[in-house]
C-alpha positions as CSV (number, residue, x, y, z in Angstrom):
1,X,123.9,83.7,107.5
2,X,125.4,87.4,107.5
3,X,128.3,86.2,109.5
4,X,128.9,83.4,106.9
5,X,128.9,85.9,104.1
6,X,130.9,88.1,106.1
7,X,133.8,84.7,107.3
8,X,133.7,83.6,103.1
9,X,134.5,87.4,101.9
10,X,137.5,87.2,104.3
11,X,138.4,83.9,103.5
12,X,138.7,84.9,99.9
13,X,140.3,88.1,100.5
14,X,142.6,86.3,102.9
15,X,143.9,83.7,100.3
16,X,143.9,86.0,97.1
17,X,141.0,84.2,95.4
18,X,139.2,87.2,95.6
19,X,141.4,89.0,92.7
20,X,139.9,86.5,90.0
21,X,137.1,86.3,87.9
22,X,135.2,83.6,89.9
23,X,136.4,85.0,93.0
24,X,134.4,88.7,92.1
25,X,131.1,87.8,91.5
26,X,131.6,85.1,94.6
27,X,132.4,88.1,97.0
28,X,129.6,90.1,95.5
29,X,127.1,87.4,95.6
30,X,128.3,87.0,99.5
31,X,127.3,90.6,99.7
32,X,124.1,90.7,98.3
33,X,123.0,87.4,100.5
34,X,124.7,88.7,104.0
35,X,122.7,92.6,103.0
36,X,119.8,90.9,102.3
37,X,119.8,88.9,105.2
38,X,120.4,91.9,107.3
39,X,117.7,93.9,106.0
40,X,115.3,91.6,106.7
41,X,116.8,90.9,110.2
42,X,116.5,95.2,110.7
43,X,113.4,94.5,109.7
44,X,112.3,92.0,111.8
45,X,113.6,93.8,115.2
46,X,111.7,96.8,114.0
47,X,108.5,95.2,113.1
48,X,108.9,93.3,116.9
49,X,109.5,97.3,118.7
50,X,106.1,98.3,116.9
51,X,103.2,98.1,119.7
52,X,101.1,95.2,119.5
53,X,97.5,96.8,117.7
54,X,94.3,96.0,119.8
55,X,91.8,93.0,118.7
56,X,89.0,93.5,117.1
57,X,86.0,93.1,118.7
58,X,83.9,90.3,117.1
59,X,80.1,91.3,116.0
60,X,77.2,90.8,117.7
61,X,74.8,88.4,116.8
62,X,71.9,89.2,115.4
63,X,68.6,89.7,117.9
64,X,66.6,88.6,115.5
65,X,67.3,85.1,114.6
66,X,63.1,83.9,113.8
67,X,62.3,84.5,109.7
68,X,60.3,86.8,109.0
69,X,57.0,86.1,108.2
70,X,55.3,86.9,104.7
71,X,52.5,89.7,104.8
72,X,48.8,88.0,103.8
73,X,48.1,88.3,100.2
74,X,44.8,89.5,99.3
75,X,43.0,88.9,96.7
């Protein structure tokens, strides 16, 4: 996508189209798509340099599994 913002700014640079009204806010929308696109790809690589964090252990069951049993009511 960055090189097809990149091939349509040129294109319109190349054949003057870029000079007109229509042909401005085309160029900058190519921009903003082909930087957008490469942030998120910067991102990306960085995000997949980072060291992989260890798992979490899972939690022990409990030992006691049996209800508990009601103390004898006296009356």
């Amino acid at each position: 996508m960055i090189a097809v913002g990149a091939a349509t700014i040129a294109y319109l640079i190349a054949t003057g189209q870029a000079l007109t009204l229509d042909g401005l806010f085309l160029t900058l929308t190519a921009l903003i798509l082909a930087a957008g696109f490469g942030l998120y790809l910067i991102y990306m690589i960085r995000r997949a340099m980072e060291p992989a964090k260890p798992a979490v252990p899972a939690a022990k069951p409990a030992t006691n599994t049996a209800p508990a049993k009601a103390a004898p009511v006296q009356g």
